[in-house]
C-alpha positions in Angstrom: -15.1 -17.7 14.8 -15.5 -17.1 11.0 -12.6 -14.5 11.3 -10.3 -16.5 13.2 -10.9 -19.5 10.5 -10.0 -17.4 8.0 -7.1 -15.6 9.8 -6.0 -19.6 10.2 -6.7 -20.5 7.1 -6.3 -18.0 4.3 -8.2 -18.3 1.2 -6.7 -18.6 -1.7 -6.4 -17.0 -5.3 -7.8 -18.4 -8.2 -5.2 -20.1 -10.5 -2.4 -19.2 -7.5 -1.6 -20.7 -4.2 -1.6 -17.9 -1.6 1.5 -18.3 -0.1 5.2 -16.4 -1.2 6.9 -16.8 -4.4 8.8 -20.2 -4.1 12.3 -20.5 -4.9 12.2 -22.6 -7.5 10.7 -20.6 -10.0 8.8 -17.3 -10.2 6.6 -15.2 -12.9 8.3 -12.4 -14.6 5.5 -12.2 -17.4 5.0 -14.6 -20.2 7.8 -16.9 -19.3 8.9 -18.9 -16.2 12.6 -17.7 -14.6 14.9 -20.6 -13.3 17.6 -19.3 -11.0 20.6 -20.3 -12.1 22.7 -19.7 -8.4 22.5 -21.2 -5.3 19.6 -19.0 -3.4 21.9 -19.3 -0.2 24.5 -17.2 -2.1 22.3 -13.9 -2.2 21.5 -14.1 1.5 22.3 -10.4 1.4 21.4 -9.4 -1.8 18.6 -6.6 -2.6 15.2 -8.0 -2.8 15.4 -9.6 -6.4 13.9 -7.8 -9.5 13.3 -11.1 -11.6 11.0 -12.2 -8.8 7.7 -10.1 -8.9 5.1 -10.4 -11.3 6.0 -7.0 -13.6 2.6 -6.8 -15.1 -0.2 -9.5 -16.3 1.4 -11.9 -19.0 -0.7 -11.1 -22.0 -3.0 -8.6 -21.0 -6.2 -8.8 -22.9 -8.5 -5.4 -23.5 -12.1 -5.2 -21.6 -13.0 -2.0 -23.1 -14.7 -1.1 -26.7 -12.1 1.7 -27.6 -15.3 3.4 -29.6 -17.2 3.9 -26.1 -16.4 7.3 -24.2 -13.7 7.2 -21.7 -16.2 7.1 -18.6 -17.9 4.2 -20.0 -14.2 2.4 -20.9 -13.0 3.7 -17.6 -16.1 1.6 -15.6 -15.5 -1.6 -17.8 -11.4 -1.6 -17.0 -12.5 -0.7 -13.4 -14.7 -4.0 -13.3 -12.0 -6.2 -14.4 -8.9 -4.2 -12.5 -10.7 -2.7 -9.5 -8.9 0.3 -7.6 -6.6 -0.3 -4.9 -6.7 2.1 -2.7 -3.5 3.2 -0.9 -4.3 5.3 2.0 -7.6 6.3 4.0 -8.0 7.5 7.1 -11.9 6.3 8.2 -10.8 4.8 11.1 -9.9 8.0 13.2 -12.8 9.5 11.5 -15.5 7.8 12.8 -13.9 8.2 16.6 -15.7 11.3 16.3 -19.1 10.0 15.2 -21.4 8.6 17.6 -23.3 6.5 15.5 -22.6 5.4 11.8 -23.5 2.8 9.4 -21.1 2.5 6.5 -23.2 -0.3 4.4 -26.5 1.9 4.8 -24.1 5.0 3.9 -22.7 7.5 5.9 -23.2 11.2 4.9 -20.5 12.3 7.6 -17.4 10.5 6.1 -16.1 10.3 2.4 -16.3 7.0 2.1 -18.9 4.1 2.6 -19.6 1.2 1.1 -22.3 2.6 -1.8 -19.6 4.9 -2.5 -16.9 2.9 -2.3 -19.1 0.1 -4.8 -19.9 3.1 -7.6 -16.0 3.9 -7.1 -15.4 0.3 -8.4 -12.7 0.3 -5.3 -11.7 -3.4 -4.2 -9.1 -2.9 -1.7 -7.7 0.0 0.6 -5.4 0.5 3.3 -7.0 1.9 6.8 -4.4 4.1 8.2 -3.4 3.7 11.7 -1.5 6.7 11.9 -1.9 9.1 15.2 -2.2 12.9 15.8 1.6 15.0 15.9 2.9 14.3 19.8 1.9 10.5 20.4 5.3 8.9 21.7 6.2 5.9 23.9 3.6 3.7 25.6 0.7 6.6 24.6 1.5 6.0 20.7 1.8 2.0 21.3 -1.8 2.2 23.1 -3.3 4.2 21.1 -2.4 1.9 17.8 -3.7 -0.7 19.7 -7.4 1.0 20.1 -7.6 2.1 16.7 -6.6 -1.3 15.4 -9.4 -2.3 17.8 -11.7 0.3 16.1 -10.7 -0.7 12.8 -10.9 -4.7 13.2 -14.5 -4.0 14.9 -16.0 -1.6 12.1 -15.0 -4.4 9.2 -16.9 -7.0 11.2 -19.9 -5.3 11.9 -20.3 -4.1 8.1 -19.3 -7.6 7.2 -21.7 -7.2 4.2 -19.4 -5.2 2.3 -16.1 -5.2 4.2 -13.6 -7.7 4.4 -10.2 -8.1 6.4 -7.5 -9.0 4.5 -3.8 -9.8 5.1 -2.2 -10.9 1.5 -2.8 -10.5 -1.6 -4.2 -13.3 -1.9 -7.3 -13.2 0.4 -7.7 -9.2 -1.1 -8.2 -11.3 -4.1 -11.1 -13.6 -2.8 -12.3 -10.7 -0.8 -12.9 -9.2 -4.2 -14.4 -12.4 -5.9 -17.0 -12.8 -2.6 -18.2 -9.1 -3.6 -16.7 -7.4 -0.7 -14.0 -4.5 -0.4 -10.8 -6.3 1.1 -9.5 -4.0 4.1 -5.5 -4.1 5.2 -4.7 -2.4 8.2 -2.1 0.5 7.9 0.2 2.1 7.4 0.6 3.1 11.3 3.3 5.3 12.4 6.5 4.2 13.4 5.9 6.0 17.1 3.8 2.8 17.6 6.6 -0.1 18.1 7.9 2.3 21.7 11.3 1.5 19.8 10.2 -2.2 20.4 11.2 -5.0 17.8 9.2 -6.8 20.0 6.0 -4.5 19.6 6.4 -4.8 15.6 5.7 -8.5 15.6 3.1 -8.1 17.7 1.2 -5.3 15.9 2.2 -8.0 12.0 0.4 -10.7 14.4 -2.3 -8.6 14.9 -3.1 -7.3 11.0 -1.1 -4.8 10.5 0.8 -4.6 7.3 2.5 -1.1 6.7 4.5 1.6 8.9 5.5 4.7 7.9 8.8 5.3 8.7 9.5 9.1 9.8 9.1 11.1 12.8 11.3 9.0 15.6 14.6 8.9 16.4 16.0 6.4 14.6 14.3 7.4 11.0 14.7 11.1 11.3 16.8 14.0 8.8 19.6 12.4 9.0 18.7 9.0 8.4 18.3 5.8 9.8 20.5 5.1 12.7 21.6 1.2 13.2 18.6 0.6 15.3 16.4 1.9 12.0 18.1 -0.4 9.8 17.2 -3.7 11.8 13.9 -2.4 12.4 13.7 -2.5 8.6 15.5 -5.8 8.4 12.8 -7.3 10.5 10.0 -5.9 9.2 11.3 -8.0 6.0 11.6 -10.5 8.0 7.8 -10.9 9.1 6.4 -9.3 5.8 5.5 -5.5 6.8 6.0 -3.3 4.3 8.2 0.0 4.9 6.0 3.0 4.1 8.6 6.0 3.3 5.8 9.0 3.0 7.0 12.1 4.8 10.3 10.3 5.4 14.0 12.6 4.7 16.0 11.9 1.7 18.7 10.3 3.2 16.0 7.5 5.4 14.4 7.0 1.9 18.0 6.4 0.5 19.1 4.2 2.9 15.7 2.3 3.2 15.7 1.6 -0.7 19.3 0.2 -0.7 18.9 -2.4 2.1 15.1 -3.5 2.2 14.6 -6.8 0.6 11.5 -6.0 -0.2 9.5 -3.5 -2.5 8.6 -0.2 -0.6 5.4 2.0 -0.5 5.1 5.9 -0.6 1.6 6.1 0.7 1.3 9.7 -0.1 3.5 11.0 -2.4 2.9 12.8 -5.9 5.7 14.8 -8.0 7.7 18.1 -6.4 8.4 19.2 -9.6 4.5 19.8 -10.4 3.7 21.0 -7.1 6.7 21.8 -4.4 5.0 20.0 -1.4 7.4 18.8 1.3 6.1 15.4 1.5 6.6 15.2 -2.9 9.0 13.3 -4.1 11.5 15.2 -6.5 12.4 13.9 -9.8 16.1 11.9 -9.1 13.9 10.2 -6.1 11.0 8.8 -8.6 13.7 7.5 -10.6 15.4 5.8 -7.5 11.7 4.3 -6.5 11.7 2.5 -10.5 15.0 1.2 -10.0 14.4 -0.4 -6.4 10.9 -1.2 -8.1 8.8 0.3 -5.0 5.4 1.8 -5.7 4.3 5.7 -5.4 0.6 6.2 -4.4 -0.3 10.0 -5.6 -2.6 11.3 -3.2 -5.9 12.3 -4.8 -5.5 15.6 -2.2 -5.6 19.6 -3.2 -2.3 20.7 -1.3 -0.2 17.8 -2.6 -1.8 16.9 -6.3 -3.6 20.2 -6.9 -7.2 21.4 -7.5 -8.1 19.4 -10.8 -8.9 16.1 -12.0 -6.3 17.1 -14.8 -3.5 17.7 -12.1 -3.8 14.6 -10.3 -3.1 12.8 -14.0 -0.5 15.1 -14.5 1.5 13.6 -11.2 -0.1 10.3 -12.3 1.7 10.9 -16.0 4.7 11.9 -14.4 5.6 9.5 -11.9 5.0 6.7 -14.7 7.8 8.8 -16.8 10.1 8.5 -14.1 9.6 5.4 -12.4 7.6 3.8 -14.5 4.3 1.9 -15.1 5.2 -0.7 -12.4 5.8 2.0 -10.0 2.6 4.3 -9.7 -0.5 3.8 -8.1 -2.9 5.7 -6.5 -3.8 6.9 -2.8 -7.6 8.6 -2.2 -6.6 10.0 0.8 -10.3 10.0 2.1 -10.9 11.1 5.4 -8.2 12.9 6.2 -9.2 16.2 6.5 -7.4 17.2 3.4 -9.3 18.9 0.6 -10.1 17.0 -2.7 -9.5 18.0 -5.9 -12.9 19.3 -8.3 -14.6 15.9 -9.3 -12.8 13.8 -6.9 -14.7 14.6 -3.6 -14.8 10.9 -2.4 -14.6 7.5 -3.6 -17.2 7.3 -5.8 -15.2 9.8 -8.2 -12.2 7.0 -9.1 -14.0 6.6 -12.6 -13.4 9.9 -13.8 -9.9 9.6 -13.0 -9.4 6.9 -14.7 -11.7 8.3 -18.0 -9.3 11.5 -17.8 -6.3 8.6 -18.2 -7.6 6.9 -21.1 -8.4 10.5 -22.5 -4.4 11.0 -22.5 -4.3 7.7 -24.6 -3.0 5.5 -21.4 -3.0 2.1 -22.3 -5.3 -0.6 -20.3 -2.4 -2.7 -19.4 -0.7 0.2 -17.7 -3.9 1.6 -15.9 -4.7 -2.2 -14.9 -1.0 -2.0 -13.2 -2.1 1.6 -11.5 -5.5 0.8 -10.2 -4.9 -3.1 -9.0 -1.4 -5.2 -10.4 1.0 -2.5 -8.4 -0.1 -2.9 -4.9 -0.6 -6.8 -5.4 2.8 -7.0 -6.5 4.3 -5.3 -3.2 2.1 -7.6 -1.1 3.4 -10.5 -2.6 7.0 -9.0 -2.5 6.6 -8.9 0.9 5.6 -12.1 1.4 8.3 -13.7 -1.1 10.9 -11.4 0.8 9.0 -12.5 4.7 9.4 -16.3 3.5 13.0 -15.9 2.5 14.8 -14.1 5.3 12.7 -16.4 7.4 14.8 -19.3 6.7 17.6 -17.3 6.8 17.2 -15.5 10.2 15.6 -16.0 13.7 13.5 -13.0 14.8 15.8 -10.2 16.7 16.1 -9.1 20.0 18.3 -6.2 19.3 17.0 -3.6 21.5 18.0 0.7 20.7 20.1 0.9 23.9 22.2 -1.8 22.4 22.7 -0.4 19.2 22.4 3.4 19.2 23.1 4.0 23.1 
């Protein structure tokens, strides 16, 4: 009963209701904007860059600049915990046969104690299935892991915490607990069914990767992928582009109304992984103000702590400090770079930042103010179209038959 209370009545934010931006005015830093048009005349404008919260208003240093960078690293880390992009625990522990993730968990990368001496405060539990799940098999299988997932936060309910906005991440974090979101799943799981995507939103789940189905594929989105996207604004789930092509990520960025996610994506032009983004892209993702999550993994980022900031560095050059973030990609089966073997290691990332002179402000917007400004674009963008729109029953026969 405690979950549903909570799923019925969210919690809300210090200082800020927990509900979407409202029209009448929104936050773009130290000043209040008042729109100056009728809001009925943008119905079909991109999502708007004055309304997001850009970065904190005056941002005031936690650290002693004297102390060494691991020990400035832990204080910024207290005040803007990390916000972790992607993890894949879920479909790790299928394989377990018992675990207990508050005690700690040897088998896995991440438990709670490690998660704690990370200084994490929020991360995204990817639904995502194994190459070959299609049809009813991928939209079950969602369903079981989401089943999984939903069960493992409430029996560690010591140190875990659902969350479904930015908002109740935030008083997740203020009870002591890690705030869980569920997702990204993979877009295999809505069986081509708008139907299935507000059912899987009403159920938790808050991000889908858009690549690998017929309507998101090399060529792009067909018209049934752009009002899967339209809808998924419509509801608030956010449009994960990760390991999508170049013309899906183009054509996402142009009509979303809301801000978008890469999940796992660092810089090709350090390291020429297929699923990196290459240099004109980044500077696409700052202009349409989504967020790039570098994955803290070998293959993608490379083998060092110093190569993960170099993505890290470049990615803020590009698309700016708005636009980076960071993804752990625990769990996964992917090999971690030296010193970042699991979640406890996020400090020394962070020390190795402040090492390269990175400002506080601009590693408070990587670790924690990025991904709470895409939740609450989502939810801004959800409460708009909303108004504007009933929810669709276009089906794929209809509009790419």
């Amino acid at each position: 009963m405690a979950d549903l209370q909570d799923d019925l009545h969210p919690a809300v934010e210090v200082g800020r209701a927990d509900e979407p931006y409202p029209q009448e005015a929104v936050i773009v830093g130290p000043e209040v904007y008042e729109p100056v048009s009728d809001p009925d005349d943008t119905a079909d404008e991109p999502y708007p860059q004055e309304a997001v919260i850009v970065g904190p208003e005056v941002y005031e240093p936690v650290s002693d600049p004297d102390d060494t960078p691991l020990t400035r690293a832990r204080a910024v880390l207290t005040a803007h915990p990390v916000a972790d992009g992607y993890s894949g625990l879920p479909w790790a522990l299928r394989r377990l046969p018992w675990y207990d993730l508050e005690l700690g968990e040897s088998a896995v990368d991440a438990d709670v104690p490690r998660l704690r001496r990370g200084q994490v405060g929020a991360v995204f539990w990817s639904l995502q299935l194994p190459e070959g799940y299609d049809g009813d098999r991928a939209v079950g299988a969602t369903l079981e892991q989401l089943d999984l997932a939903k069960s493992m936060v409430a029996a560690h309910d010591e140190g875990l915490r659902p969350a479904r906005t930015a908002g109740q991440v935030v008083d997740a974090r203020n009870c002591g607990r890690v705030a869980v979101l569920f997702g990204p799943a993979g877009a295999a799981a809505l069986g081509d069914s708008l139907g299935v995507l507000r059912a899987l939103h009403a159920l938790g789940v808050r991000v889908l990767t858009l690549a690998g189905t017929s309507w998101a594929g090399a060529a792009g989105l067909t018209r049934f992928g752009e009002e899967v996207v339209r809808e998924m604004n419509r509801v608030g789930m956010i449009a994960d582009l990760a390991h999508a092509s170049t013309p899906t990520i183009r054509r996402v960025l142009t009509i979303s109304k809301a801000p978008v996610l890469f999940t796992r994506s660092a810089a090709r032009a350090l390291r020429p992984h297929p699923a990196n983004l290459p240099d004109e892209l980044l500077t696409e993702v700052g202009e349409a103000k989504g967020l790039c999550l570098v994955p803290l993994t070998a293959e993608q980022a490379g083998p060092t702590v110093r190569d993960v900031a170099d993505h890290l560095d470049h990615v803020r050059t590009l698309a700016g400090p708005e636009c980076v973030g960071l993804s752990g990609t625990y769990d996964t089966g992917s090999a971690h770079p030296q010193e970042l073997g699991d979640t406890s290691c996020y400090p020394r990332l962070i020390a190795e930042l402040l090492r390269r002179g990175w400002e506080e402000s601009d590693v408070a917007l990587l670790t924690w103010g990025n991904v709470q400004r895409v939740l609450r674009g989502a939810d801004f963008a959800a409460h708009t179209a909303q108004q504007r729109r009933p929810p669709s029953t276009a089906t794929i026969a209809e509009l790419d038959g």
